[in-house]
DOLO-72009 format. One record per residue (C-alpha): chain; residue in one letter; x, y, z. Coordinates in pm, 1 decimal, decimal comma. Example, Ala and Ser with C-alpha at 12.3 -4.5 7.8 and 13.67 -1.06 7.14 Angstrom:
 kette rest     east    north       up
     A    A   1230,0   -450,0    780,0
     A    S   1367,0   -106,0    714,0
***
This chain:
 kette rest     east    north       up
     A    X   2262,0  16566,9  12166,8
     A    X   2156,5  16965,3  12157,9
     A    X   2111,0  17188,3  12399,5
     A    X   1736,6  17249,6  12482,6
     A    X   1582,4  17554,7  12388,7
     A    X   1238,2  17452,3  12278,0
     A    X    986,6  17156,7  12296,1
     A    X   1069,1  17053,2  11987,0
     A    X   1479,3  17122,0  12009,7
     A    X   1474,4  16904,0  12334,6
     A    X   1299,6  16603,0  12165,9
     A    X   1616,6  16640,2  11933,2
     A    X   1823,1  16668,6  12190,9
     A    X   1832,8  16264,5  12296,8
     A    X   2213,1  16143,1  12331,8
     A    X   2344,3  15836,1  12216,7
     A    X   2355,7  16000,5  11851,0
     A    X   2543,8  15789,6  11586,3
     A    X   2661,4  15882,5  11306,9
     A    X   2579,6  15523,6  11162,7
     A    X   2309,9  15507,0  10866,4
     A    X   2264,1  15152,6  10934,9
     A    X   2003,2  15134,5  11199,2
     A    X   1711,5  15281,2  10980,2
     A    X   1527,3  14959,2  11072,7
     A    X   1269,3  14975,0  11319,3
     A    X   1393,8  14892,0  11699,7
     A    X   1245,8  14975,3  12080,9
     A    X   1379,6  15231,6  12269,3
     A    X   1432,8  15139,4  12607,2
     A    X   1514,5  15352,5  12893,2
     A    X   1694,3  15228,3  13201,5
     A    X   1954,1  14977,1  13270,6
     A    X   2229,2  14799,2  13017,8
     A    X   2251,7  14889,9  12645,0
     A    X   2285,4  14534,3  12583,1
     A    X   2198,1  14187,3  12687,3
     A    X   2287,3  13845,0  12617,4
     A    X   2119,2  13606,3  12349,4
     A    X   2094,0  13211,5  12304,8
     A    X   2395,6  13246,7  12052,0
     A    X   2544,1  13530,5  12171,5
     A    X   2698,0  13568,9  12514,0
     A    X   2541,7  13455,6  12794,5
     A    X   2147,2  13450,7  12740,0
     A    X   1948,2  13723,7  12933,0
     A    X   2264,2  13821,7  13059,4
     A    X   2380,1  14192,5  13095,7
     A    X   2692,7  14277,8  12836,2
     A    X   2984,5  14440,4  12976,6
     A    X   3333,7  14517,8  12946,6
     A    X   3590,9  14263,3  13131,8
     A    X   3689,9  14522,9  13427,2
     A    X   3922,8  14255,8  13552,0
     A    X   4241,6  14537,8  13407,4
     A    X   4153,5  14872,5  13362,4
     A    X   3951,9  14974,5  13046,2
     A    X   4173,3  15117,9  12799,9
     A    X   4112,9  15523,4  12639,3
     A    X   4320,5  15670,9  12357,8
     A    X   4235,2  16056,5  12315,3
     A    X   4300,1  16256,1  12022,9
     A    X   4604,2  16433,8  11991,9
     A    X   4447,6  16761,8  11847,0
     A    X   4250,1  17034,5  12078,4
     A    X   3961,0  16989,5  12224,2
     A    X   3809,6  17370,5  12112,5
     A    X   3883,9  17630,8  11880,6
     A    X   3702,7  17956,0  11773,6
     A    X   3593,3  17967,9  11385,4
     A    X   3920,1  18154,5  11327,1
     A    X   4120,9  17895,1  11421,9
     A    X   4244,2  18024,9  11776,6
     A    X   4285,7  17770,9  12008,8
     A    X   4036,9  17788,1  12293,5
     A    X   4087,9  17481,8  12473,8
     A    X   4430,1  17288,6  12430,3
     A    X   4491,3  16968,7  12405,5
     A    X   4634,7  16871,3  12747,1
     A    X   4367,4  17069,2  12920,4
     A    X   4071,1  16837,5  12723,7
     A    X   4276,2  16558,1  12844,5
     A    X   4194,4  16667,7  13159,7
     A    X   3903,3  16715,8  13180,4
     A    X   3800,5  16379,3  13001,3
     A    X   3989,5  16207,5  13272,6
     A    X   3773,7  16344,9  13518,6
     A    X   3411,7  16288,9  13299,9
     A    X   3587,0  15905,3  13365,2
     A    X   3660,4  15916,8  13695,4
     A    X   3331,7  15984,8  13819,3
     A    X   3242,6  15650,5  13718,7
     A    X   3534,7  15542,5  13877,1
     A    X   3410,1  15698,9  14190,4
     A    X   3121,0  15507,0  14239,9
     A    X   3253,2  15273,7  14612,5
     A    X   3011,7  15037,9  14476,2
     A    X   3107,0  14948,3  14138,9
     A    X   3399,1  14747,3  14012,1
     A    X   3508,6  14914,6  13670,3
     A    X   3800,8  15155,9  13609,7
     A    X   3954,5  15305,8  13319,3
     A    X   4245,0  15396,5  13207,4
     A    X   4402,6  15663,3  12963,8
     A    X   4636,2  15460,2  12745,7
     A    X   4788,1  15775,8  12579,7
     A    X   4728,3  15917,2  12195,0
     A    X   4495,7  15733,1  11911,4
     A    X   4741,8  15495,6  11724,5
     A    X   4785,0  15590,7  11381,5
     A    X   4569,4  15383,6  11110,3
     A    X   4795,2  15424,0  10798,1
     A    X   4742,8  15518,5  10549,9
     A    X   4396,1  15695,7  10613,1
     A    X   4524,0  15840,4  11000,0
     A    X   4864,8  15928,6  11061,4
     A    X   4933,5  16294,2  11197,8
     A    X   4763,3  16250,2  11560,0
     A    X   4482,1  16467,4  11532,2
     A    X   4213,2  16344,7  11420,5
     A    X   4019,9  16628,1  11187,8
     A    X   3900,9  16532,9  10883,8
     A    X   3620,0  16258,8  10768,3
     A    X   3886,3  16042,7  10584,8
     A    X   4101,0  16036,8  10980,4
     A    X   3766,4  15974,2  11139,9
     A    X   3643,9  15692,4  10883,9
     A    X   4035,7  15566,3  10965,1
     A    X   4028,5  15554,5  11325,6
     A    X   3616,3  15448,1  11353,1
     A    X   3735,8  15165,3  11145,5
     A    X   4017,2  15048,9  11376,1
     A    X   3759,3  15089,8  11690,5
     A    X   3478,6  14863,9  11440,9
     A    X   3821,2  14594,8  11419,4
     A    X   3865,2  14645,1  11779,0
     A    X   4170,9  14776,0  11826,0
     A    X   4135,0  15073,0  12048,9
     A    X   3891,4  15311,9  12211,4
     A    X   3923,7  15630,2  12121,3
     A    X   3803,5  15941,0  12237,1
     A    X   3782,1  16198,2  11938,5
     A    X   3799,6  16628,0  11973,0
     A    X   3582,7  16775,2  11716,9
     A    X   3763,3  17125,4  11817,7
     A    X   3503,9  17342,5  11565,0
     A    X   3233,8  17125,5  11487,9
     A    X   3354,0  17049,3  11108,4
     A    X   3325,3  16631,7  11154,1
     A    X   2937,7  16685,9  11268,1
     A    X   2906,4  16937,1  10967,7
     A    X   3064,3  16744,6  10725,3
     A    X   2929,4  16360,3  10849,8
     A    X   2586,5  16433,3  10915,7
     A    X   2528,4  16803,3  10829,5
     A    X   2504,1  16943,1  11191,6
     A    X   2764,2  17103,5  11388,0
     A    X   2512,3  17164,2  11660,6
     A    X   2485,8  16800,8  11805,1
     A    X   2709,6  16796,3  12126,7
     A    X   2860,9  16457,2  12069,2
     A    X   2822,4  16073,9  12055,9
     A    X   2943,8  15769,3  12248,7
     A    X   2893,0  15435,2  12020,7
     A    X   2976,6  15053,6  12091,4
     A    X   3238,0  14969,1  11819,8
     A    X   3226,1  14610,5  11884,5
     A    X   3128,3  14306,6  12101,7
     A    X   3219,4  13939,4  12153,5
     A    X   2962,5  13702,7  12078,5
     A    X   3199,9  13426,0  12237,3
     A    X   3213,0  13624,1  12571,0
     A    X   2929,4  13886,1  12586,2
     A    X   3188,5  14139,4  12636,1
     A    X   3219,5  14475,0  12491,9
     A    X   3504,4  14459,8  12303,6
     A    X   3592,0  14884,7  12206,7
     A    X   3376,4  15191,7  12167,4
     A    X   3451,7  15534,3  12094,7
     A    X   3338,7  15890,7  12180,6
     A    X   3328,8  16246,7  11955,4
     A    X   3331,0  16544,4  12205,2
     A    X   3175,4  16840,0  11992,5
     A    X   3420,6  17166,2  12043,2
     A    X   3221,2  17415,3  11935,0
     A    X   3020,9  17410,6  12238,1
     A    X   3322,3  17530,6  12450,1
     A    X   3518,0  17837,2  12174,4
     A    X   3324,6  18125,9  12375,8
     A    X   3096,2  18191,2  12064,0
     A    X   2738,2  18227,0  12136,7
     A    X   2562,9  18360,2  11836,5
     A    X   2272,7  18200,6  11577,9
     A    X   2363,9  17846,2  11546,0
     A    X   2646,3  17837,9  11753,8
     A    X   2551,8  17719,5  12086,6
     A    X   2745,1  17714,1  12382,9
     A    X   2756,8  17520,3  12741,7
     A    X   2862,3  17595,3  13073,1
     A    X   3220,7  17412,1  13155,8
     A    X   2967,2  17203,7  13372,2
     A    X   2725,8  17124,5  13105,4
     A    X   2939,6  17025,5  12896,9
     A    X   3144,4  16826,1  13097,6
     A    X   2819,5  16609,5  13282,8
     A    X   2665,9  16574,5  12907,0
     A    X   3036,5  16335,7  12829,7
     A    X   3000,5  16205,0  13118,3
     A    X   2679,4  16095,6  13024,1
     A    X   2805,6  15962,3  12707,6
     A    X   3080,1  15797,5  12903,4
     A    X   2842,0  15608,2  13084,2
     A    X   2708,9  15457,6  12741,7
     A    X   3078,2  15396,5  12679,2
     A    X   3046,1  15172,0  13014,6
     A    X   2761,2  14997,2  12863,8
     A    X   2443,6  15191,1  13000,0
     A    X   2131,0  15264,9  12833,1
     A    X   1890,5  15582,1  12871,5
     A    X   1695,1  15647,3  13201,3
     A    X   1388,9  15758,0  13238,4
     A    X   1291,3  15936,1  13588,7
     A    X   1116,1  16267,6  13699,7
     A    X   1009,8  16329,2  13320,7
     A    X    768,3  16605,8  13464,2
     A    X   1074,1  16826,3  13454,4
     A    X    961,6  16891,3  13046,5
     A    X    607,4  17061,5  13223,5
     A    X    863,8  17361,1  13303,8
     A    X   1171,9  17589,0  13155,4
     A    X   1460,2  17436,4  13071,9
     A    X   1763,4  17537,5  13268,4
     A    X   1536,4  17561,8  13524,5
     A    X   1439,2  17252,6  13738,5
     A    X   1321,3  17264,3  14066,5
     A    X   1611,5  17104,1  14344,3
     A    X   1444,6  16784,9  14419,4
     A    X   1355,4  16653,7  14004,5
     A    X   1693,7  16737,0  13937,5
     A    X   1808,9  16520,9  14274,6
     A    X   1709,5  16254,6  14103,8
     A    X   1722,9  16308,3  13745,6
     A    X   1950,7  16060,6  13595,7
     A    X   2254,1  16189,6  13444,5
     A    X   2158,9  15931,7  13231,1
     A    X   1812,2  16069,4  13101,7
     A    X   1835,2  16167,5  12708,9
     A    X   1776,7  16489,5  12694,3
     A    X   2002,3  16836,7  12836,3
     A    X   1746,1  16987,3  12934,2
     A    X   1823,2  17111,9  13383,2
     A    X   2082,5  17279,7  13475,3
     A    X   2424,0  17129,1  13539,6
     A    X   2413,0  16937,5  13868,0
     A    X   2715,4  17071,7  14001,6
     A    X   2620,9  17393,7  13927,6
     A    X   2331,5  17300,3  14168,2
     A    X   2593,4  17187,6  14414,1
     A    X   2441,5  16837,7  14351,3
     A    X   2672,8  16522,2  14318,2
     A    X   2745,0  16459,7  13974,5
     A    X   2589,6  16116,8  13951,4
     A    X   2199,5  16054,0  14073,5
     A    X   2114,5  15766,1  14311,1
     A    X   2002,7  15566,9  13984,8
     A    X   2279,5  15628,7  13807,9
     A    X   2485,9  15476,9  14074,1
     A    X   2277,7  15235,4  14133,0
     A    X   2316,0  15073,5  13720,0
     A    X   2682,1  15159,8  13711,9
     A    X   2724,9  14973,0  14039,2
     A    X   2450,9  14668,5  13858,9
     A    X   2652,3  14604,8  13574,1
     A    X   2958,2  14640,7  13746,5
     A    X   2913,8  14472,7  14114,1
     A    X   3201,3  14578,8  14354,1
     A    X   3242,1  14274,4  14570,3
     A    X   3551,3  14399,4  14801,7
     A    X   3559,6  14633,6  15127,4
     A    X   3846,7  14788,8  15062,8
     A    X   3980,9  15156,5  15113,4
     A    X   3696,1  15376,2  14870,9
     A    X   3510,9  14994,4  14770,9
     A    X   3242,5  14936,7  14948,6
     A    X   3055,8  14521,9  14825,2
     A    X   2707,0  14586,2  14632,6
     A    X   2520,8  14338,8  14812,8
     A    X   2559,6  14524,4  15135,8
     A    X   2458,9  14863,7  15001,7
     A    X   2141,1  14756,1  14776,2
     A    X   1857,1  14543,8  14720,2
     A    X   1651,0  14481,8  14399,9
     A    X   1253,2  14525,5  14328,7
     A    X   1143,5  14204,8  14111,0
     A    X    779,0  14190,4  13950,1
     A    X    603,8  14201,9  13637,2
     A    X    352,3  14434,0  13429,0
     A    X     67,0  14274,1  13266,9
     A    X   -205,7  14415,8  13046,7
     A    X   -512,5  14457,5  13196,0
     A    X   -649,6  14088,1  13137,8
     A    X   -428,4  14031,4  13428,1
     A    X   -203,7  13722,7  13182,2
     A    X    -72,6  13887,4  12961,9
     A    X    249,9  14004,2  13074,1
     A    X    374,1  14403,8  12885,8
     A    X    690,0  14462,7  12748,0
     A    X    818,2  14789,5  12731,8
     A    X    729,5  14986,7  13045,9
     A    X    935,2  15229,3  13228,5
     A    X    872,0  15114,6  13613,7
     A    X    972,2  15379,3  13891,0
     A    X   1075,4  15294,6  14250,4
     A    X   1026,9  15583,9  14436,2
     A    X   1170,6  15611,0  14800,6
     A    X    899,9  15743,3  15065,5
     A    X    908,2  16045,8  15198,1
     A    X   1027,9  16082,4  15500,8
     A    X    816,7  16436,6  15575,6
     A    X   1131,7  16636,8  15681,1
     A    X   1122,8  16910,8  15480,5
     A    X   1544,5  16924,0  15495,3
     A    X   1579,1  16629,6  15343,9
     A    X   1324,8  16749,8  15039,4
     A    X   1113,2  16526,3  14841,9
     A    X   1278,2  16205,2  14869,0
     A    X    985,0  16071,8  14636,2
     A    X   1129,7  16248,2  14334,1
     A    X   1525,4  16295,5  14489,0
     A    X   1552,5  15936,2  14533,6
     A    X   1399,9  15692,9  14259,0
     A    X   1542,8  15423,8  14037,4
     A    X   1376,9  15275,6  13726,5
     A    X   1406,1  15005,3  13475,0
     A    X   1202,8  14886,8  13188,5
     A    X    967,6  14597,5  13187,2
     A    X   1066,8  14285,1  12983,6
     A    X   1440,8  14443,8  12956,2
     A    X   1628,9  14113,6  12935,1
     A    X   1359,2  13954,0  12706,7
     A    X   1387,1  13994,4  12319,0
     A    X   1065,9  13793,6  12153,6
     A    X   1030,3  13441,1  11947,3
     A    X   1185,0  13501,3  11620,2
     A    X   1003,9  13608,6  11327,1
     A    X    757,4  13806,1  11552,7
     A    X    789,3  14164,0  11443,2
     A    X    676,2  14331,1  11688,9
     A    X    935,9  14240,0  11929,9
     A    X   1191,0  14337,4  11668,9
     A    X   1214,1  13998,1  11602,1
     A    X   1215,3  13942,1  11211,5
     A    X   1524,5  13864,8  11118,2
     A    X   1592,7  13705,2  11518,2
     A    X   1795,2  13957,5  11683,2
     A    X   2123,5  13857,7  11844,0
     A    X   2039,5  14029,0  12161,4
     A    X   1730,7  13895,0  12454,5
     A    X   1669,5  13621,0  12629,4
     A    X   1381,4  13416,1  12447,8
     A    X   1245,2  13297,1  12802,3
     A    X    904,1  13347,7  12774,4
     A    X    900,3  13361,7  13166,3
     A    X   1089,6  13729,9  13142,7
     A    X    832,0  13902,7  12921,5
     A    X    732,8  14214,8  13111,6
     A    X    986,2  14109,3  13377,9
     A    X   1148,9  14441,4  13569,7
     A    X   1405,5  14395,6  13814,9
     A    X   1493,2  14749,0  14010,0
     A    X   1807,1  14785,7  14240,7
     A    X   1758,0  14986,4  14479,8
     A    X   1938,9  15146,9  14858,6
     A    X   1774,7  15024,8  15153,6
     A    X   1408,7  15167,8  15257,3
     A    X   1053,2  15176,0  15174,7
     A    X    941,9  15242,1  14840,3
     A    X    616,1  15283,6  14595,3
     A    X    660,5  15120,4  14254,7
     A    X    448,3  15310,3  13983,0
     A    X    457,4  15289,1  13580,6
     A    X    454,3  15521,2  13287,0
     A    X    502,0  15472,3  12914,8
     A    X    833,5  15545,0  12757,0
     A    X    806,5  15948,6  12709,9
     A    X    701,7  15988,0  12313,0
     A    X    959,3  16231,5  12243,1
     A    X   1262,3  15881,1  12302,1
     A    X   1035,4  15645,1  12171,0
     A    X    713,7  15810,8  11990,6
     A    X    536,5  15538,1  12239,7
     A    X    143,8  15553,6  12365,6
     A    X      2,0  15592,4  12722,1
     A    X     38,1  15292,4  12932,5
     A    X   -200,5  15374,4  13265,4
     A    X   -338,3  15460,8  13445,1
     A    X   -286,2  15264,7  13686,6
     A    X   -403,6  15171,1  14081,9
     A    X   -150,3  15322,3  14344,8
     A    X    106,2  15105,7  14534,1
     A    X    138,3  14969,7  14846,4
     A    X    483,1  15039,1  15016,4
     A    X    782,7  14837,6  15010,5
     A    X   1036,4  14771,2  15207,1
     A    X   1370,8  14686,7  15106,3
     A    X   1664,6  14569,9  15284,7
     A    X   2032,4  14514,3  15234,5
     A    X   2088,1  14197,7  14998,6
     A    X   1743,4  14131,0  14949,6
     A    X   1523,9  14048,2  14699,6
     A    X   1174,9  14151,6  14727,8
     A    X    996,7  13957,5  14419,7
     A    X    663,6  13952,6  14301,3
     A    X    550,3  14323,0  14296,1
     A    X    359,6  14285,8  13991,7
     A    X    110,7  14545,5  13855,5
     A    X   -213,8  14530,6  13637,1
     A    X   -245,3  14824,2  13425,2
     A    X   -579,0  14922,4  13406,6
     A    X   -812,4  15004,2  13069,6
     A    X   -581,8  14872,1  12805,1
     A    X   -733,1  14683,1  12483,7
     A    X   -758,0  14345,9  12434,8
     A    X   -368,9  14203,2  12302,2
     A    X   -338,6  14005,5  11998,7
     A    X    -49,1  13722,6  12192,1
     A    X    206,2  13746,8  12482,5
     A    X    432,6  13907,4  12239,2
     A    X    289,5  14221,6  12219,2
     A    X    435,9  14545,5  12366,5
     A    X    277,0  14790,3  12557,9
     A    X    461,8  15083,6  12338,7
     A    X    431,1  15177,0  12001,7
     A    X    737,3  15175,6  11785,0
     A    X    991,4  15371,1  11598,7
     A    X    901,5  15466,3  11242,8
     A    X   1115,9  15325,3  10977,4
     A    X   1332,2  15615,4  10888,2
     A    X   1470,8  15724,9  11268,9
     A    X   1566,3  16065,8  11337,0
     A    X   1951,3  16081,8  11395,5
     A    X   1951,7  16182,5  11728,7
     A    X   1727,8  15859,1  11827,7
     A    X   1963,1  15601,4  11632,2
     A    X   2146,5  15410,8  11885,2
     A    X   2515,0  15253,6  11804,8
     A    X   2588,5  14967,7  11550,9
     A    X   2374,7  14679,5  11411,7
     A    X   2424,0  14389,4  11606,4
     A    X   2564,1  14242,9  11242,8
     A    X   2843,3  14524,7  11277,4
     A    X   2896,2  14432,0  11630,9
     A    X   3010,4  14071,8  11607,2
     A    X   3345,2  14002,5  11729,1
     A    X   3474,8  13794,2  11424,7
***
């Protein structure tokens, strides 16, 4: 991820970087919801992936510091970065609603003979201790104090950092280790030519970001207007409820803004993935606190169910002007056809050779499933933004009757014909276009699912 500073720098700017050459291969983006889901032979099918939460999720942090200037001074020691990466953490942990915690488990193990000193600061200790995450063997969290590992791995010290899946169990569905790169050079005071630097704030929310993909959440895609104005600049109710999860830096820090850290979708996937069922002191049971949104998006021949299309719930405005625009503060999303992968050998699902991941229930194409707090709600569509997934125009279409949502319930069948599309060649099809062959780094996601198998 980079700072925005232009159109074209914030297109760059998506997060979930790799620094993996192995997904060149064509692949949807999809905004909204779990990185992964569950195949026939892999986990459970249609299921959402996740870490087992039922101990704390484990953390080993580099030993070296977290920022120094290009002379070598240390801006930013080591136990302070520990800090503050405990904190990027706990506001996960925060969420009442959500059942995962984590857990600092002290300094990266060595990897002999490749990593042995404790800070991790050259490409031969990174390769070292990347491999041990791929074996799964620990998560670790990795200080690039000057930006030299960006430099050297992928020739740019200016992307902020990463957060990558090392492994997962096909046996289980469980994530079974990732690892993070926190970029330095961001924080050493220096802010000249290439040399970019955050706020504490913004730098701090983008990990936490990352973080969240550590968790096992994907992009999300809400209030993507904010791009029709400055960056650094959003007005108080798109940044409300802008995801921290949206790919791009481009608002100013929420806390900054005296906003909560985490935006009502964001706790409403965290808490999705990770359902807190107890009412104990700071836990407070999902089913109580949401509900969920079910339908499905179909092409315009009213059958044919579309895959691929970002579906906003947007709360109803209330018309007190004190409690803002609660149609853009307070909005949740997920993508059509999210737990559905394709029939193998159907390439335009990403099908050819039959991916691990996706249900093959043909009754889940263009499926969307929203949580959602209590209240009434519009549901509207909009194609994946073209800067994350260089996707096509999926509307317009006719506006929504409300929706009201209670507690524990499921309101189902809120489907939606999209209106003027072109005749589709078979139920496969998706209503976005798809990634060109050769992906721009800051698109490519974590591992193949090939390097993901849990042997």
């Amino acid at each position: 991820m980079r700072r925005a500073f232009s159109l074209t720098a914030l297109l760059r700017a998506a997060l979930a970087a790799t620094l993996t050459a192995a997904l060149a291969a064509p692949a949807p983006v999809f905004a909204g919801g779990p990185l992964y889901v569950g195949g026939p032979n892999f986990g459970a099918e249609g299921q959402i992936l996740t870490w087992d939460v039922s101990t704390p999720i484990p953390y080993r942090i580099d030993g070296g510091p977290l920022s120094q200037s290009p002379n070598g001074t240390v801006i930013i020691a080591n136990s302070t970065g520990i800090a503050r990466v405990q904190g990027m953490f706990q506001n996960w942990e925060n969420v009442p609603t959500a059942n995962v915690r984590f857990a600092n488990a002290g300094a990266i193990q060595n990897v002999p003979p490749g990593f042995t000193d404790g800070d991790v600061d050259t490409v031969a200790e990174f390769n070292a201790v990347a491999g041990d995450c791929d074996a799964g063997n620990q998560n670790p969290i990795l200080f690039d104090a000057n930006g030299a590992l960006f430099s050297a791995l992928i020739g740019d010290p200016s992307v902020i950092g990463l957060a990558s899946v090392c492994k997962l169990d096909a046996a289980t569905g469980r994530i079974v280790s990732a690892m993070a790169v926190l970029n330095g050079i961001f924080q050493d005071g220096v802010d000249v030519g290439n040399n970019y630097e955050l706020t504490t704030a913004e730098f701090d929310e983008a990990f936490t970001h990352e973080f969240g993909h550590f968790a096992g959440l994907d992009h999300s895609q809400i209030n993507v207007s904010v791009f029709n104005g400055n960056p650094g600049a959003c007005s108080a109710d798109n940044l409300a409820g802008l995801p921290l999860m949206f790919p791009v830096l481009f608002c100013q820090a929420r806390a900054t803004a005296g906003l909560p850290i985490l935006s009502p979708d964001d706790l409403a996937w965290i808490s999705r993935l990770y359902p807190e069922t107890s009412s104990g002191p700071g836990q407070t049971p999902f089913n109580s606190s949401y509900g969920t949104i079910r339908g499905t998006i179909y092409f315009s021949d009213g059958v044919s169910q579309a895959q691929g299309v970002n579906v906003i719930a947007r709360r109803v405005s209330d018309g007190n002007a004190l409690n803002g625009d609660e149609s853009k503060r307070i909005a949740f999303s997920a993508v059509s056809g999210y737990r559905f992968t394709g029939r193998p050998g159907q390439s335009v699902t990403t099908n050819s050779p039959p991916s691990n991941f996706g249900s093959r229930d043909p009754q889940l194409i263009g499926v969307y499933e929203i949580p959602v707090t209590p209240g009434t709600y519009t549901v509207q569509v909009e194609s994946i933004h073209s800067g994350f997934a260089f996707g096509s125009s999926v509307g317009p279409v006719d506006p929504s009757s409300t929706i009201t949502v209670a507690v524990g319930q499921t309101v189902s069948n809120i489907d939606i014909i999209l209106n003027g599309t072109a005749s589709r060649f078979d139920a496969f099809e998706s209503a976005e276009l798809w990634q060109p062959d050769s992906l721009p780094q800051w698109l490519r996601r974590g591992k193949s699912p090939q390097e993901l198998l849990a042997t």
